[in-house]
MARDOLO-283885 format. One record per residue (C-alpha): residue in three letters; x, y, z; residue number from 0. Coordinates in steps of 0.25 Angstrom, whole numbers, always signed. Last residue first. Layout:
atom type:ALA; u:X; v:Y; w:Z; seq:NUM
...
REM end
This chain:
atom type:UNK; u:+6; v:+107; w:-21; seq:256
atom type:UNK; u:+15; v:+93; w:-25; seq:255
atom type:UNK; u:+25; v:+91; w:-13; seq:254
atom type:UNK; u:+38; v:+86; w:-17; seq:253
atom type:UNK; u:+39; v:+69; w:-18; seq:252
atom type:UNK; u:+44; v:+64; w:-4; seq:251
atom type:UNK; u:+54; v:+53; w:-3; seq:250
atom type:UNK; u:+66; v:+64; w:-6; seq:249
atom type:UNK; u:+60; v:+75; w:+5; seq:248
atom type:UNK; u:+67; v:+73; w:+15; seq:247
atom type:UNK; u:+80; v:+70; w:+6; seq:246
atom type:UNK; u:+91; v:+58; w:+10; seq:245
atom type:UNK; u:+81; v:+49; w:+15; seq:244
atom type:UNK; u:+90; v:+41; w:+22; seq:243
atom type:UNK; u:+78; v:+36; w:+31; seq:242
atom type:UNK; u:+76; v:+35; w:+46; seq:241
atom type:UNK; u:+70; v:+50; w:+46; seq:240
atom type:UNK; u:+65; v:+51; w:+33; seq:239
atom type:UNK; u:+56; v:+38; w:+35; seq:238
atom type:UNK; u:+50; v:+43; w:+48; seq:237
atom type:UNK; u:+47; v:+56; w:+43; seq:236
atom type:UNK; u:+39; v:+50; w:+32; seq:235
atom type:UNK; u:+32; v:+39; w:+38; seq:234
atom type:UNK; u:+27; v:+50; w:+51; seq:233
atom type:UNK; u:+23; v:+60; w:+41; seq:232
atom type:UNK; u:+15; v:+49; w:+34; seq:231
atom type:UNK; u:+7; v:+46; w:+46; seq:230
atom type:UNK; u:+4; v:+60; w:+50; seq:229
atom type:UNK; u:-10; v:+60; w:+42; seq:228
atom type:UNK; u:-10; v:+66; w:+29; seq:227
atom type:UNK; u:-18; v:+76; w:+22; seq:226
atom type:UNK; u:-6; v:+85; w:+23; seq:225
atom type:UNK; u:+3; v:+78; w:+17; seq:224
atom type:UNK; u:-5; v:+76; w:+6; seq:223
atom type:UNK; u:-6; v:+93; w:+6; seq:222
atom type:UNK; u:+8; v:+92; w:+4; seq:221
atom type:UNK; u:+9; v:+81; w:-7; seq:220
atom type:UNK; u:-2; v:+88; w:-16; seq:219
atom type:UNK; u:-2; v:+83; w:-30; seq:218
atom type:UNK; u:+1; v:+68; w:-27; seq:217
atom type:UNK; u:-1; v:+60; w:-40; seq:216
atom type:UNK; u:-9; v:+45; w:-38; seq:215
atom type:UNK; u:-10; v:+41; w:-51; seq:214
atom type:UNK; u:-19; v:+29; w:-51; seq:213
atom type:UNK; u:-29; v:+31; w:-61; seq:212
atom type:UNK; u:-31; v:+47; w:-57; seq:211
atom type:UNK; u:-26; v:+54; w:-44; seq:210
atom type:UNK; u:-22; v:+66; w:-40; seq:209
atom type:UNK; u:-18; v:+71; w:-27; seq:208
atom type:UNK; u:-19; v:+81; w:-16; seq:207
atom type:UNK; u:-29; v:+89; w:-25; seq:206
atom type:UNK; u:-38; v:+89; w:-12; seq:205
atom type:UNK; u:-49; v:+81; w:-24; seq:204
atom type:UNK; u:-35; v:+72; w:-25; seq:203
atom type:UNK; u:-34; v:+71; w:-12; seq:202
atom type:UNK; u:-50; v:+67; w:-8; seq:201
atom type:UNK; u:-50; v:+56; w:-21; seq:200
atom type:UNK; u:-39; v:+49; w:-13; seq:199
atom type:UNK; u:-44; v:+47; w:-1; seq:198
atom type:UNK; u:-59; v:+43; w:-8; seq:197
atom type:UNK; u:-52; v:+35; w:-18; seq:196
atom type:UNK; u:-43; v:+27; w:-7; seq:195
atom type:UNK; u:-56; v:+23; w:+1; seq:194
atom type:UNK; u:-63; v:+18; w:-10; seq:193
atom type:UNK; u:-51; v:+8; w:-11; seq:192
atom type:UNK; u:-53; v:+4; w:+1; seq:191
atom type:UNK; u:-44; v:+2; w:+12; seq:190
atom type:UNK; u:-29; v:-5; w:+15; seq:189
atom type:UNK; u:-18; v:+7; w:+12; seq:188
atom type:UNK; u:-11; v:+1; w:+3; seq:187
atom type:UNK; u:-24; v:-5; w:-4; seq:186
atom type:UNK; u:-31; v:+7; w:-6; seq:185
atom type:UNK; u:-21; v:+11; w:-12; seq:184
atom type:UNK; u:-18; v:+0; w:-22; seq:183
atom type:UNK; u:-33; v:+4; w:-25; seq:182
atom type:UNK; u:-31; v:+18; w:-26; seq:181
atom type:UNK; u:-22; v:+14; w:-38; seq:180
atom type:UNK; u:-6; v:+20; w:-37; seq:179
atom type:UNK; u:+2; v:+26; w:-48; seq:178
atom type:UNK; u:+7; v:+38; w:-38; seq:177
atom type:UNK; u:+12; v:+51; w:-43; seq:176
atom type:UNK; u:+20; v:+61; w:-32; seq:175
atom type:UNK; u:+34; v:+57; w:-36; seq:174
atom type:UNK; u:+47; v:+50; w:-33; seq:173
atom type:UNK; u:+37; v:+39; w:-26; seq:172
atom type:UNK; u:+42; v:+35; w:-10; seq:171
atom type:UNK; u:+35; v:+48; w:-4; seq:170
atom type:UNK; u:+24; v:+47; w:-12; seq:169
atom type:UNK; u:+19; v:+34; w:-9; seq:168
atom type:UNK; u:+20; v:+39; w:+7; seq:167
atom type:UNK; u:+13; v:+50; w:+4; seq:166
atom type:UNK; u:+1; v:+44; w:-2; seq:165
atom type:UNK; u:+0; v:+33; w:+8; seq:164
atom type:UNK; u:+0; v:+43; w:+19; seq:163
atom type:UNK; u:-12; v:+53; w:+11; seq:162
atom type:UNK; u:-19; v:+41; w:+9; seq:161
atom type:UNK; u:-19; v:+37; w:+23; seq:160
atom type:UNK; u:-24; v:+51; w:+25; seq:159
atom type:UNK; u:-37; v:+49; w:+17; seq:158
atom type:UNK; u:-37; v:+33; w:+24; seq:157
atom type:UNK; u:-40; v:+40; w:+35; seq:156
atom type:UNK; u:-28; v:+40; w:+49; seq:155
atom type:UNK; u:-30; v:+30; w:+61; seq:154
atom type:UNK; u:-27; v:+14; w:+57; seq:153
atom type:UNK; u:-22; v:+16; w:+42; seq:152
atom type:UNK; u:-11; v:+28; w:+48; seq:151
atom type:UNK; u:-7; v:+19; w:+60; seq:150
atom type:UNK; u:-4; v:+5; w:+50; seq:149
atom type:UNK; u:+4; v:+17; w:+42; seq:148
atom type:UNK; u:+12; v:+23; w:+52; seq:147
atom type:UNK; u:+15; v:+10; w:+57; seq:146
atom type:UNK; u:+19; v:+5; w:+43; seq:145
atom type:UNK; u:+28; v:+17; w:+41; seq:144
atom type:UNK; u:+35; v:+19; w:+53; seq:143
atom type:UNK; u:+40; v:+4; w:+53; seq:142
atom type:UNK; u:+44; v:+9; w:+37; seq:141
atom type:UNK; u:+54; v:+20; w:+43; seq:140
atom type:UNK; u:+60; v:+9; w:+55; seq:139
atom type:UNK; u:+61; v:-1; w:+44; seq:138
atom type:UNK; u:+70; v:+10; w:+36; seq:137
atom type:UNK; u:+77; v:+13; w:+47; seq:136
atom type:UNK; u:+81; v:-1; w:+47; seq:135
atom type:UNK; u:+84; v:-1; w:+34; seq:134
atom type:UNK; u:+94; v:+11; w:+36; seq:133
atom type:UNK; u:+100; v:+3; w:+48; seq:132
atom type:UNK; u:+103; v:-10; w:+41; seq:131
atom type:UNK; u:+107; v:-3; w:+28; seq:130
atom type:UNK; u:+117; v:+5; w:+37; seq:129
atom type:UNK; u:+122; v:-9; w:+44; seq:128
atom type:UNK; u:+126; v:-15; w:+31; seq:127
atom type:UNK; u:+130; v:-29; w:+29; seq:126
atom type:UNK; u:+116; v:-36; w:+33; seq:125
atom type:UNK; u:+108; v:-27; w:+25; seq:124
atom type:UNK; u:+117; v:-31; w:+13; seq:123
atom type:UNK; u:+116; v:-46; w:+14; seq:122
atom type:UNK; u:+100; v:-44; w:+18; seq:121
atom type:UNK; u:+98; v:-37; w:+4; seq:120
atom type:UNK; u:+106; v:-47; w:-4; seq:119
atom type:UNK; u:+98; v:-58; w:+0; seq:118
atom type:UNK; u:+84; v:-51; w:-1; seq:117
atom type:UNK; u:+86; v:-47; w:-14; seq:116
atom type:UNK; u:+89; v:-31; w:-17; seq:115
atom type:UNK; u:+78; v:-23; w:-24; seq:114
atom type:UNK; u:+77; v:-10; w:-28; seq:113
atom type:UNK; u:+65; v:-2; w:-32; seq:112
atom type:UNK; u:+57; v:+5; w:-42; seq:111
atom type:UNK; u:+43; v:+10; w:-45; seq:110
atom type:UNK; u:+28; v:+5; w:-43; seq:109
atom type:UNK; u:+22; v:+14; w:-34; seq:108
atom type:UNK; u:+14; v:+1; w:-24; seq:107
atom type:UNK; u:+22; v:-10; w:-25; seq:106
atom type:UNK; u:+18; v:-20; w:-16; seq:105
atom type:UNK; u:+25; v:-27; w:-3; seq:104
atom type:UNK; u:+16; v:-37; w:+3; seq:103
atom type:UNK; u:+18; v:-38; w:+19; seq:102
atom type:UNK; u:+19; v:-47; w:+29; seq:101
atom type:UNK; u:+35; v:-47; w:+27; seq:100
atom type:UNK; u:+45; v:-57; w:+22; seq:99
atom type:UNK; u:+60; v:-62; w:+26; seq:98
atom type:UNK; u:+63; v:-57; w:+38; seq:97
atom type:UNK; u:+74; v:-51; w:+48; seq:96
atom type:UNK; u:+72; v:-37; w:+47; seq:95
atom type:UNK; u:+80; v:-35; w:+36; seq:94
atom type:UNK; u:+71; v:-44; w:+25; seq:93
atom type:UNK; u:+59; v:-38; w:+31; seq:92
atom type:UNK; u:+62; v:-24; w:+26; seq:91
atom type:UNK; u:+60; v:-29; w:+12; seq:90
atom type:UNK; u:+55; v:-17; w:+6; seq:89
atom type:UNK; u:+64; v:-5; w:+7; seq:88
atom type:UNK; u:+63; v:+10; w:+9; seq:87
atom type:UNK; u:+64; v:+26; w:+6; seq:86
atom type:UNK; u:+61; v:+23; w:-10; seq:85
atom type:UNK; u:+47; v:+17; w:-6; seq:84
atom type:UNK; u:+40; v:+8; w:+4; seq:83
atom type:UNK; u:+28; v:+9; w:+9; seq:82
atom type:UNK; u:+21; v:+4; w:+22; seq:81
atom type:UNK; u:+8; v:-6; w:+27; seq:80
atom type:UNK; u:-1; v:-4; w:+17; seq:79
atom type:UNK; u:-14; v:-11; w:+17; seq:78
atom type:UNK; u:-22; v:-24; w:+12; seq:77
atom type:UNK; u:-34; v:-31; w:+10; seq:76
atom type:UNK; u:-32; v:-44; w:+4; seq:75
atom type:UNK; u:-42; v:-53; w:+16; seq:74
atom type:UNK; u:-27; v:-58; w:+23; seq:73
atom type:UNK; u:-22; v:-44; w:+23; seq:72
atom type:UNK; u:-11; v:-38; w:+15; seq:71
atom type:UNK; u:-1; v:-30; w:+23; seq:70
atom type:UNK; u:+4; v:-21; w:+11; seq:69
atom type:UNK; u:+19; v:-16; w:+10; seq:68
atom type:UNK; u:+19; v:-5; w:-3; seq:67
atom type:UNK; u:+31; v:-3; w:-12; seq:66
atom type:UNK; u:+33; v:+11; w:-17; seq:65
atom type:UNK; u:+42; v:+12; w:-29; seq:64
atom type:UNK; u:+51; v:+24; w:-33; seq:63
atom type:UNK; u:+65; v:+18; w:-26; seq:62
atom type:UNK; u:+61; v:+5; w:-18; seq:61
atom type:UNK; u:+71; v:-3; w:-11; seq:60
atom type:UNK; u:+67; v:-18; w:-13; seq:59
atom type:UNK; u:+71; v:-29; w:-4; seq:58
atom type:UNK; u:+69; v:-42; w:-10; seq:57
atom type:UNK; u:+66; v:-58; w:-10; seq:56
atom type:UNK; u:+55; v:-56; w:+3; seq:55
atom type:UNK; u:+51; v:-70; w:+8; seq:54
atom type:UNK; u:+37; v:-66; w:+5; seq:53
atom type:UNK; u:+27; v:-67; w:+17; seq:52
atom type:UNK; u:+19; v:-56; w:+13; seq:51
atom type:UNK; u:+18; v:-52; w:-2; seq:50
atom type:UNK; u:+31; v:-47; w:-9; seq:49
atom type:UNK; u:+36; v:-37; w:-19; seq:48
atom type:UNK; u:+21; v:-36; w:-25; seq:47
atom type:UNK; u:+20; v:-27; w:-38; seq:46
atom type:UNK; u:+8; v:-17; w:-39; seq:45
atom type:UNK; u:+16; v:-7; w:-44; seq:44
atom type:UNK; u:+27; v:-12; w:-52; seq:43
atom type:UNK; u:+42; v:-12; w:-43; seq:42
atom type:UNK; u:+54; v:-11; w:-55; seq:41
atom type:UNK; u:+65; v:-15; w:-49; seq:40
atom type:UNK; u:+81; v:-10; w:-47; seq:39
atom type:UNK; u:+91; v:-23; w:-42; seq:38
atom type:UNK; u:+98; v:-19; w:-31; seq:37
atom type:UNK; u:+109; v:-31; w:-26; seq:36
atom type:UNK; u:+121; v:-21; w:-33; seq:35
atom type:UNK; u:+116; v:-9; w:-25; seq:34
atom type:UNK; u:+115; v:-13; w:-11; seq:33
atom type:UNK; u:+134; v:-14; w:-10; seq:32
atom type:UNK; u:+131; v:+0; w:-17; seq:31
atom type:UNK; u:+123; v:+5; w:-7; seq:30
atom type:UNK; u:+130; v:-1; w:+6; seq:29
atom type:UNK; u:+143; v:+7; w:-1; seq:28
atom type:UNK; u:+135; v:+21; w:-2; seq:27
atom type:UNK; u:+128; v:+22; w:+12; seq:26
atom type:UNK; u:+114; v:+19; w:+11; seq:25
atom type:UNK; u:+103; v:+29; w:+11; seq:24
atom type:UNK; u:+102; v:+27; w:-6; seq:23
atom type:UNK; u:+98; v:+12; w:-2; seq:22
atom type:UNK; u:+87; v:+17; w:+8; seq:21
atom type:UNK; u:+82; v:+29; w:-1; seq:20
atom type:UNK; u:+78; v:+21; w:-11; seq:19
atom type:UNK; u:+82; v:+30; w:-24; seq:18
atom type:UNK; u:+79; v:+29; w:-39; seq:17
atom type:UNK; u:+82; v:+42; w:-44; seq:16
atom type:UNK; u:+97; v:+42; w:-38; seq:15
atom type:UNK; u:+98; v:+30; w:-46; seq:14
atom type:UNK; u:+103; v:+18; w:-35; seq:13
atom type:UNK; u:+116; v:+12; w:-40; seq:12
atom type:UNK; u:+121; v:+0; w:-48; seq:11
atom type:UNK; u:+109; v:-6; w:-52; seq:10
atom type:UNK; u:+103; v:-21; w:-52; seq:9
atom type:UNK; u:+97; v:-22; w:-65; seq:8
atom type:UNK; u:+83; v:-21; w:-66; seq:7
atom type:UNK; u:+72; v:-29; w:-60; seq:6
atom type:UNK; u:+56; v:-27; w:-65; seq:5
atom type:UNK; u:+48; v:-31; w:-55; seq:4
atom type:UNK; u:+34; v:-40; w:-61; seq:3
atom type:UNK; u:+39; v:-54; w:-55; seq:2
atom type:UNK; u:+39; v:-47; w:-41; seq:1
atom type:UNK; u:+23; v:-46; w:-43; seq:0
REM end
């Protein structure tokens, strides 16, 4: 829960090791007017930034964390509806005219962010007409996403929505080890658990991947890519289009052969 984050300092300027693409892709003086309303926190896997229908307190610019949005259904069951790493922000709702979302916000690869209170946030998006446009983009970016994703759980196997989830967790993580359960899993992408082993247990017989108590390490990213479906391809060219992503390749760990 939020009570488990730990806050540090606000800092001064964003280490080069710990990047988030959209506060690095602003001009230098809207950087440092950003920077003194940043505070650096620790996310823990597993912690809930906000369940649906919170009045959202924060933005949070992720730099090595992944944080998941989950539509959660009436019964429990649930499934993912987008990602959002070191090339985004979670709190879109609070620029685009509300104040909460349908959605549950979940850390899925524990890690770092920024956060920035809702209060200051809106001053500044207010003042600056390049932030406006660069988070703007950045909807247009995660749009792609969520459909790509509602269209990939509605025609393609859940082999190949593996591959998709895989890659997109891989491209937001500065390397290719990921601490994740199959039954978290399971749960981003809404089906069985059994269902995840099977998939899974087929890439790592492939030697695609290894996998042992919740260590997920990608030993074969090109051969990943090739297993699956066009989806992620779509995400991925879509986001480095619209994005100041200043290296193709710097969202993308190397391939492993």
């Amino acid at each position: 829960m939020l009570d488990s984050i730990g806050t540090h300092p606000r800092m001064g300027a964003v280490p080069s090791s710990e990047k988030n693409f959209l506060i690095t892709g602003l001009p230098a003086d809207v950087q440092q007017r950003l920077l003194p309303n940043l505070e650096r926190v620790h996310l823990p896997l597993g912690t809930v930034l906000y369940e649906s229908g919170d009045t959202l307190r924060y933005v949070y610019f992720p730099t090595d964390c992944i944080i998941s949005l989950l539509y959660v259904m009436i019964d429990g069951a649930s499934a993912e509806i987008s990602v959002v790493g070191n090339e985004g922000i979670l709190g879109t709702s609070l620029f685009l005219g509300g104040e909460s979302t349908s959605s549950r916000a979940i850390v899925q690869s524990a890690g770092y962010a920024y956060r920035m209170d809702a209060h200051h946030f809106k001053t500044e998006f207010s003042r600056h007409s390049e932030m406006l446009l660069l988070l703007l983009r950045y909807t247009q970016a995660l749009i792609t996403q969520m459909s790509q994703t509602a269209a990939c759980n509605r025609h393609h196997s859940i082999d190949q929505q593996l591959c998709r989830w895989l890659l997109l967790s891989l491209d937001r993580l500065p390397n290719s080890n990921l601490v994740m359960t199959q039954e978290l899993i399971a749960n981003m992408l809404g089906v069985r658990r059994e269902s995840v082993t099977e998939a899974a247990g087929k890439l790592q017989k492939l030697g695609i991947i290894s996998y042992h108590r919740g260590h997920i390490n990608v030993l074969d990213r090109a051969r990943l890519e090739q297993l699956c479906c066009e989806c992620y391809a779509v995400v991925k060219k879509e986001t480095e289009r619209l994005l100041p992503i200043d290296d193709v390749n710097a969202m993308t760990s190397p391939s492993q052969s």
